[in-house]
GURO-25876 format. One record per residue (C-alpha): residue number from 1; residue in one letter; chain; x, y, z. Coordinates in Angstrom, 2 decimals, decimal comma, padded with zeros to 5 digits. Layout:
<r pos="NUM" code="A" unit="A" c1="X" c2="Y" c3="Z"/>
...
//
This chain:
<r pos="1" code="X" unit="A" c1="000,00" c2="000,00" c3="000,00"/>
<r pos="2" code="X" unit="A" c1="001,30" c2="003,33" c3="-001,18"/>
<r pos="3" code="X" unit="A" c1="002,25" c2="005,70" c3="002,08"/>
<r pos="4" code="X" unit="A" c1="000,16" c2="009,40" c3="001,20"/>
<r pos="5" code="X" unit="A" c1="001,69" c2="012,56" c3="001,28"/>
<r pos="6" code="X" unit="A" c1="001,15" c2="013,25" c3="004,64"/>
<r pos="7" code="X" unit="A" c1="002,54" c2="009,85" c3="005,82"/>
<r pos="8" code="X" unit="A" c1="005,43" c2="010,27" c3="003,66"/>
<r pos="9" code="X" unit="A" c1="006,00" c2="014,12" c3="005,84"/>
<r pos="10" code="X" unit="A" c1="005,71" c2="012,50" c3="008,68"/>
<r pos="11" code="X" unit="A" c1="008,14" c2="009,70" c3="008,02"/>
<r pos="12" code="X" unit="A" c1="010,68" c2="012,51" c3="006,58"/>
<r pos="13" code="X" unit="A" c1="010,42" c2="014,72" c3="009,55"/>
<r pos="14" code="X" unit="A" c1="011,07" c2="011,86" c3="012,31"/>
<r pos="15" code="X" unit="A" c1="013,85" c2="010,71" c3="010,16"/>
<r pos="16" code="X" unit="A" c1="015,49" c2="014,13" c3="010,15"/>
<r pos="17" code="X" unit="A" c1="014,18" c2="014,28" c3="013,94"/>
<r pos="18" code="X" unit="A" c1="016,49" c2="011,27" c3="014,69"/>
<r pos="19" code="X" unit="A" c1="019,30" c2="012,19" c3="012,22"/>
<r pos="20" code="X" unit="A" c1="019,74" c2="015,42" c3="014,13"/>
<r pos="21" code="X" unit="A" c1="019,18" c2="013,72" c3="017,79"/>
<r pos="22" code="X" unit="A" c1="022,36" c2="011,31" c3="016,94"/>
<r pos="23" code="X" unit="A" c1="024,40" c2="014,36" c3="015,55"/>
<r pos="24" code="X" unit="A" c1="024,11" c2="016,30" c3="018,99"/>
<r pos="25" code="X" unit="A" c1="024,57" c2="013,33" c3="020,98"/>
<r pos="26" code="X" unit="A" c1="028,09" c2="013,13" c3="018,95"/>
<r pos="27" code="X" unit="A" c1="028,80" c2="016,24" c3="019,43"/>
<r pos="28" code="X" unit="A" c1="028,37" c2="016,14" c3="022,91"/>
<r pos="29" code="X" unit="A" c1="030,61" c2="013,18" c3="022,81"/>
<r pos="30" code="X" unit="A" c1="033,32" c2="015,55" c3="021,37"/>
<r pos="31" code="X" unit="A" c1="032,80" c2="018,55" c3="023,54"/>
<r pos="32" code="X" unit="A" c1="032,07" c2="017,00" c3="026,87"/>
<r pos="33" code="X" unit="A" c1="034,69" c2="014,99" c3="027,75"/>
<r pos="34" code="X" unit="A" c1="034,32" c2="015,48" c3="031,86"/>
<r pos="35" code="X" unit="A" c1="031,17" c2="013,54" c3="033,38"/>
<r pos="36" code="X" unit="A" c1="028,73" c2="016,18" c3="034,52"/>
<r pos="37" code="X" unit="A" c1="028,35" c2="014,80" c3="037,53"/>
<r pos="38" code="X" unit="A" c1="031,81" c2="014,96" c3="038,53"/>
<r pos="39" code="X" unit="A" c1="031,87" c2="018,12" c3="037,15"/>
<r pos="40" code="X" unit="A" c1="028,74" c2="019,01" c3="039,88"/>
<r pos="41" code="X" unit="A" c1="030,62" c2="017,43" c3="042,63"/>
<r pos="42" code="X" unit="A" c1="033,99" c2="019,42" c3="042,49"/>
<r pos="43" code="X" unit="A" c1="031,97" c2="022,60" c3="041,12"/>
<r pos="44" code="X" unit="A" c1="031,14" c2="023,70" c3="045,05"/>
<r pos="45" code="X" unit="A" c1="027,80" c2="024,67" c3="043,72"/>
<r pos="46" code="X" unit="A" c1="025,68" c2="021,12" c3="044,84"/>
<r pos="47" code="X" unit="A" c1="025,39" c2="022,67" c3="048,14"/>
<r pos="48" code="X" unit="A" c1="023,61" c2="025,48" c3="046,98"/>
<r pos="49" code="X" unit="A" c1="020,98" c2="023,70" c3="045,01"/>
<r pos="50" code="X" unit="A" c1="020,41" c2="020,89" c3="047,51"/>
<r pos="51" code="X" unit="A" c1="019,67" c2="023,64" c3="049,93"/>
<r pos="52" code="X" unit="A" c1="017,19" c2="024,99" c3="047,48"/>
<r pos="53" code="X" unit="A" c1="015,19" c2="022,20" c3="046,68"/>
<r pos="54" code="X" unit="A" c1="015,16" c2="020,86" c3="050,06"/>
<r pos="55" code="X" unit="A" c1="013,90" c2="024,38" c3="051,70"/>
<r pos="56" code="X" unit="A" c1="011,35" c2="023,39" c3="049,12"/>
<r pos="57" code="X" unit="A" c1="010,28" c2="020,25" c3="050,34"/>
<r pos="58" code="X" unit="A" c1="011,65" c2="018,26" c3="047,40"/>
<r pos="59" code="X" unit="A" c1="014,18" c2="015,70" c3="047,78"/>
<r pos="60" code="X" unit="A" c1="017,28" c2="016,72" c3="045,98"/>
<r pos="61" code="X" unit="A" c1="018,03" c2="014,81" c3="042,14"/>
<r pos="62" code="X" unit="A" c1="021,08" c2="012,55" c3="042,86"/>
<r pos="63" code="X" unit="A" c1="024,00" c2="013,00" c3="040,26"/>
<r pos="64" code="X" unit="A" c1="026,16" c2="010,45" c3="041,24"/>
<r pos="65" code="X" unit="A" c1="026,95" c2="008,95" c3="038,24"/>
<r pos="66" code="X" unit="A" c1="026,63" c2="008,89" c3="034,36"/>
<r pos="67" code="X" unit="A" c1="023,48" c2="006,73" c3="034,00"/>
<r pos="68" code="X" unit="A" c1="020,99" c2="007,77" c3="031,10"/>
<r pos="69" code="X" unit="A" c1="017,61" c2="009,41" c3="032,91"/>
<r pos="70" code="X" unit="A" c1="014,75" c2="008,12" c3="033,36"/>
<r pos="71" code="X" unit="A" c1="011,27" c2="009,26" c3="034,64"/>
<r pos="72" code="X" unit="A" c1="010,15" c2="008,18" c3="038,12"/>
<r pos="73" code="X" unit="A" c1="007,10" c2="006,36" c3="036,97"/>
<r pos="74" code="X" unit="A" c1="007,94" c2="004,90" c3="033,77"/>
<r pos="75" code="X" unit="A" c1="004,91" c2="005,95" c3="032,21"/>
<r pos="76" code="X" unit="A" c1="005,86" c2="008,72" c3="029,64"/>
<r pos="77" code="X" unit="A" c1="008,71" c2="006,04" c3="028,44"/>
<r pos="78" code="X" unit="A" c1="005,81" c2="004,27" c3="026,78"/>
<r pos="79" code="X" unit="A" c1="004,53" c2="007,13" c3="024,43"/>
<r pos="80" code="X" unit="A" c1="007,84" c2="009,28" c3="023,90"/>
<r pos="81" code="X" unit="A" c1="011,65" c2="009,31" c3="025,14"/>
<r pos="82" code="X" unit="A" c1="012,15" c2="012,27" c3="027,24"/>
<r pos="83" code="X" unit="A" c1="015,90" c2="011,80" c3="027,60"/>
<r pos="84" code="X" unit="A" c1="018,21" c2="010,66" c3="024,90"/>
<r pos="85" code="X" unit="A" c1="020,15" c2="007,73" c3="024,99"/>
<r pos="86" code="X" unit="A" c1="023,40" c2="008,27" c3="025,82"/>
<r pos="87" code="X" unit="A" c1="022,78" c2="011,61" c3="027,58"/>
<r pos="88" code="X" unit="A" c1="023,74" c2="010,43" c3="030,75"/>
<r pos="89" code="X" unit="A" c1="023,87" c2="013,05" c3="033,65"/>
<r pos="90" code="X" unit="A" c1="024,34" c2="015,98" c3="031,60"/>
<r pos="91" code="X" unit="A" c1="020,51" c2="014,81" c3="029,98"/>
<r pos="92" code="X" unit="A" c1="019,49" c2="014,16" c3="033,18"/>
<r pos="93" code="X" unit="A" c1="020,27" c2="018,18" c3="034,23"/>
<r pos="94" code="X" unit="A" c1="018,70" c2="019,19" c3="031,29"/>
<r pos="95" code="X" unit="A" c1="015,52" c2="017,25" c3="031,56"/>
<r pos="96" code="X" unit="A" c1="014,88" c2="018,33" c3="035,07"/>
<r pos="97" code="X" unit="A" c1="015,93" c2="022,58" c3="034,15"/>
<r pos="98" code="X" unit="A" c1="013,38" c2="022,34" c3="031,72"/>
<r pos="99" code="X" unit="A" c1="010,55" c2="019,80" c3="033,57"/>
<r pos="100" code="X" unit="A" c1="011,32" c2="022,42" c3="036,28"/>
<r pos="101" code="X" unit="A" c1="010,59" c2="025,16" c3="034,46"/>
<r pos="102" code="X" unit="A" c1="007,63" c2="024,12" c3="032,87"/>
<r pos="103" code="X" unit="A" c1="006,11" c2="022,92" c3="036,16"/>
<r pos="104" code="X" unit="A" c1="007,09" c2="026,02" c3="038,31"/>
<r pos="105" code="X" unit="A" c1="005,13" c2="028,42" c3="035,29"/>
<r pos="106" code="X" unit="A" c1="001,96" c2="025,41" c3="035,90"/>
<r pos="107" code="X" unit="A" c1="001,86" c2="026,20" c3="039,74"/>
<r pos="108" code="X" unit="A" c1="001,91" c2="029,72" c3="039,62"/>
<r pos="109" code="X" unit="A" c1="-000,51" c2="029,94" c3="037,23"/>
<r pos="110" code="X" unit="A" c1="-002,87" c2="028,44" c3="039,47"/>
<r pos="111" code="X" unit="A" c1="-001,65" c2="030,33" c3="042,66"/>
<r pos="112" code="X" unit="A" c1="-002,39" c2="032,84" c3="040,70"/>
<r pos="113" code="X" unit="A" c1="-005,62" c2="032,18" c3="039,57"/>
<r pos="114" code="X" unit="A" c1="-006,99" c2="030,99" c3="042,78"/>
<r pos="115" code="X" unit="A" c1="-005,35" c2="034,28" c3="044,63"/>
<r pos="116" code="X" unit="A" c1="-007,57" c2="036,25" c3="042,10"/>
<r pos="117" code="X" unit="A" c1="-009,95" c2="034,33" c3="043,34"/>
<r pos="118" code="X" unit="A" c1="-010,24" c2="035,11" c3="046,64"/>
<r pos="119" code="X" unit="A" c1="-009,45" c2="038,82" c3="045,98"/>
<r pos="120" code="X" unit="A" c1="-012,62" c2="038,86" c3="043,93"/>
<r pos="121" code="X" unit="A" c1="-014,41" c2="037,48" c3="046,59"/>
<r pos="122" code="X" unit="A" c1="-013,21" c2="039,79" c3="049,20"/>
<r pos="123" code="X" unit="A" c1="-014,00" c2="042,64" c3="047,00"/>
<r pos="124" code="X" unit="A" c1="-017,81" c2="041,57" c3="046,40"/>
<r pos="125" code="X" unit="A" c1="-018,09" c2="040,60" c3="050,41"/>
<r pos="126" code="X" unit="A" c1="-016,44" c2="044,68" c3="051,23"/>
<r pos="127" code="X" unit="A" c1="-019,11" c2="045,48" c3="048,44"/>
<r pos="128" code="X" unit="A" c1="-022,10" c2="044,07" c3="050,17"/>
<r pos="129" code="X" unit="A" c1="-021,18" c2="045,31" c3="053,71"/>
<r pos="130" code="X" unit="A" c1="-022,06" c2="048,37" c3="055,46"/>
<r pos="131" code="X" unit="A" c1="-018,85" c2="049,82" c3="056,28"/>
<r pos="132" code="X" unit="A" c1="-017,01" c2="052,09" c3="054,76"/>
<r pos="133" code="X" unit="A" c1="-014,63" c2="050,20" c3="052,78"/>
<r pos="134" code="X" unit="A" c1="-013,38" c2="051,94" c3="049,94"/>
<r pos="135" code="X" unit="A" c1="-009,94" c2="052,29" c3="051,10"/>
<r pos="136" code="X" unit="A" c1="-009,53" c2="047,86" c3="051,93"/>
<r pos="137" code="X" unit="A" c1="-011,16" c2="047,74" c3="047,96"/>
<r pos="138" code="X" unit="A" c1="-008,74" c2="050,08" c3="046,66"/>
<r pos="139" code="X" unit="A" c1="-005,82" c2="047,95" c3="048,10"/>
<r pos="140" code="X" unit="A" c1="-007,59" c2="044,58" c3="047,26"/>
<r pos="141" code="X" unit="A" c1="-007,82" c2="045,95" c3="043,12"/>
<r pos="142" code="X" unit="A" c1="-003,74" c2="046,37" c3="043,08"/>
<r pos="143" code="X" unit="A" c1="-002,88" c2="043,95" c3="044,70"/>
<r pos="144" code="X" unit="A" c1="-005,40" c2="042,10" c3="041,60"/>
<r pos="145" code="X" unit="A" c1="-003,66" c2="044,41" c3="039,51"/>
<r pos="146" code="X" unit="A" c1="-000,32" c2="042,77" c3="040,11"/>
<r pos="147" code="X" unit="A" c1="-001,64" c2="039,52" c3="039,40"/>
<r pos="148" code="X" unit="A" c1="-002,69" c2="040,06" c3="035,68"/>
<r pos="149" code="X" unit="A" c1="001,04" c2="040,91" c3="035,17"/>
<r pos="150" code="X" unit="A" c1="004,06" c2="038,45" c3="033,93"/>
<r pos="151" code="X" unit="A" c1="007,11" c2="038,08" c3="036,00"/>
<r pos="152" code="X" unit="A" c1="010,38" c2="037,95" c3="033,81"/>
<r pos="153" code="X" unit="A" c1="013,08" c2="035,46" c3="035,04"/>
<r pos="154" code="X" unit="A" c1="016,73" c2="035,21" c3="034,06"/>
<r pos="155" code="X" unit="A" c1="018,51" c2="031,73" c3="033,67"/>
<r pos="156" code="X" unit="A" c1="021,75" c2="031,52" c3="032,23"/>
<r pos="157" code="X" unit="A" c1="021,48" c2="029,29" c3="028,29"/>
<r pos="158" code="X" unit="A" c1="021,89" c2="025,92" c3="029,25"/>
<r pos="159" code="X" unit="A" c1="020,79" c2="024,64" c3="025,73"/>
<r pos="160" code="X" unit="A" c1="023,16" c2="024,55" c3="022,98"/>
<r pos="161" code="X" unit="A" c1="022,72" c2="023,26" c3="018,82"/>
<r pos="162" code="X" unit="A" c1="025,64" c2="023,41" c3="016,78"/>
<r pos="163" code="X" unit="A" c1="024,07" c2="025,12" c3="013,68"/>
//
């Protein structure tokens, strides 16, 4: 059976998809001679970010070897490969800056959304009451105010393509 057009896009695209997959991880074979994870462990800096994520409740990720990632359930394995083979604990670093990221935007979002809430809320009870409350209402909007706005964060690049 002849593959149609679109089959025959979607079969180029992976191909170049893996093609350029197994020319970064040879790349990185070239460039990054050092482990990262020895390269974490002399750095001085694993003290700093163990602090971090355990003043956040999260144990820290263990680097304390080369070994390829994988995710703690197994699950997303079945569908897609979020690390790539051969990444080892450099992959495994930039898996979890960019999982991190991606969950960290998720959970403000909805701190966000359900602090707007309750301002909202506040604002209609002031509303409905007696008192004079034009003043608390006033404060409640800007501090709403702030909340439709973006907060900018700066990361140093941690991603790399040889172009």
């Amino acid at each position: 059976m002849a593959l149609t057009p679109a089959e025959k896009q979607h079969r180029y695209r992976e191909r170049k998809k893996q093609e350029a997959e197994k020319r970064e991880r040879e790349i990185a074979r070239l460039i990054y001679k050092q482990p990262f994870f020895e390269y974490l462990a002399d750095s001085g800096f694993k003290d700093a970010i163990d602090m971090s994520f355990d003043l956040a409740g999260i144990m820290p990720p263990e680097f304390e070897d080369d070994s390829d990632g994988r995710t703690a359930t197994g699950e997303i394995e079945k569908d897609h490969a979020p690390y790539a083979p051969g990444s080892g604990s450099l992959g495994r670093a930039e898996v979890l800056i960019s999982a991190g990221i991606d969950a960290l935007a998720e959970l403000a979002g909805v701190v966000s959304s359900y602090k707007k809430q309750e301002i909202e809320s506040r604002i209609a009870e002031l509303e409905q009451s007696d008192l004079d409350t034009k003043a608390d209402i006033v404060r409640l909007e800007k501090m709403r105010d702030q909340l439709e706005k973006s907060v900018r964060i700066t990361l140093p690049q941690w991603k790399v393509q040889d172009e």
